[in-house]
N, C-alpha and C positions, 0 to 999 in steps of 0.2 A: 096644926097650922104649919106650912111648908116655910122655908128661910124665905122666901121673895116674899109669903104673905107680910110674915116680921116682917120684913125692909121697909117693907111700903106701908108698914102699919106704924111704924117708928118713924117716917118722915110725915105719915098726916097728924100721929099723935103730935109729934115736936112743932114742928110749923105750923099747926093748926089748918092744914090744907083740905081740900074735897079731895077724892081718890083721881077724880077724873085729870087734876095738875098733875100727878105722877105719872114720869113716863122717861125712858133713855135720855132726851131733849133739856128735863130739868139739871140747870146750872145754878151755880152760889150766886148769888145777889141778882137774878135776874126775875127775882121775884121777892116782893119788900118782907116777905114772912121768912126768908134765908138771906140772912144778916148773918153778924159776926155773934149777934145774941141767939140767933137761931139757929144756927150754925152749930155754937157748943150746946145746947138742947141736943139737936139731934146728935153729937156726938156721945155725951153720954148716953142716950136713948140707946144706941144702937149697943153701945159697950155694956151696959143693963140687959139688953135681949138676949146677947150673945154671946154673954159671961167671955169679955175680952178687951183687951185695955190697947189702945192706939198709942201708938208713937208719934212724937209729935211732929216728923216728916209728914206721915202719912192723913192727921189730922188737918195738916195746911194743903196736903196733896187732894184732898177728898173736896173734889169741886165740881163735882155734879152726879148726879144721880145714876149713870153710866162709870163712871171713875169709882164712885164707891163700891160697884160690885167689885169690882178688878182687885180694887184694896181687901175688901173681906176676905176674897181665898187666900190672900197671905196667910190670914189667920185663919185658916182651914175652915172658911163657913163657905159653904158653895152654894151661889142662887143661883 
C-alpha cells in the first residue's frame, strides 16, 4: 500500500467517511464526521500508520486534507 493509500485509508477509517468525500477540498469541521472528536481520531490514526508523533502546532495546523500532506513531509512521509 503506497503513503496516499494509508492517508486516505486513515481519514475514512477515523471519520467513518466513503472514499468518494476524500479529496484536496476536504476541510476540518466542514463536514460533522471532522470535529474536534474526529479530528484527534484521525490524528492518532495517522501517528499509528506512520509510526510518528505530531507536535502539537502542527496538530492544530492540520486543517484539511490538503495541509496534511504538507505537514507529513516534515516528518519525512511523502504522498
Amino acid at each position: 500500500m503506497t503513503n496516499i493509500e494509508i492517508y486516505k485509508k486513515a481519514f475514512q477509517e477515523s471519520l467513518s467517511l466513503d472514499a468518494s468525500k476524500i479529496h484536496d477540498k476536504l476541510e476540518y469541521n466542514t463536514i460533522p464526521e471532522w470535529d474536534s472528536i474526529g479530528h484527534m481520531s484521525l490524528i492518532s490514526e495517522l501517528e499509528s500508520k506512520f509510526g510518528i508523533s505530531f507536535e502539537t502546532d502542527d496538530i492544530i495546523d492540520f486543517n484539511s486534507f490538503k495541509k496534511g500532506k504538507v505537514i507529513l513531509k516534515k516528518y519525512k512521509v511523502d504522498i
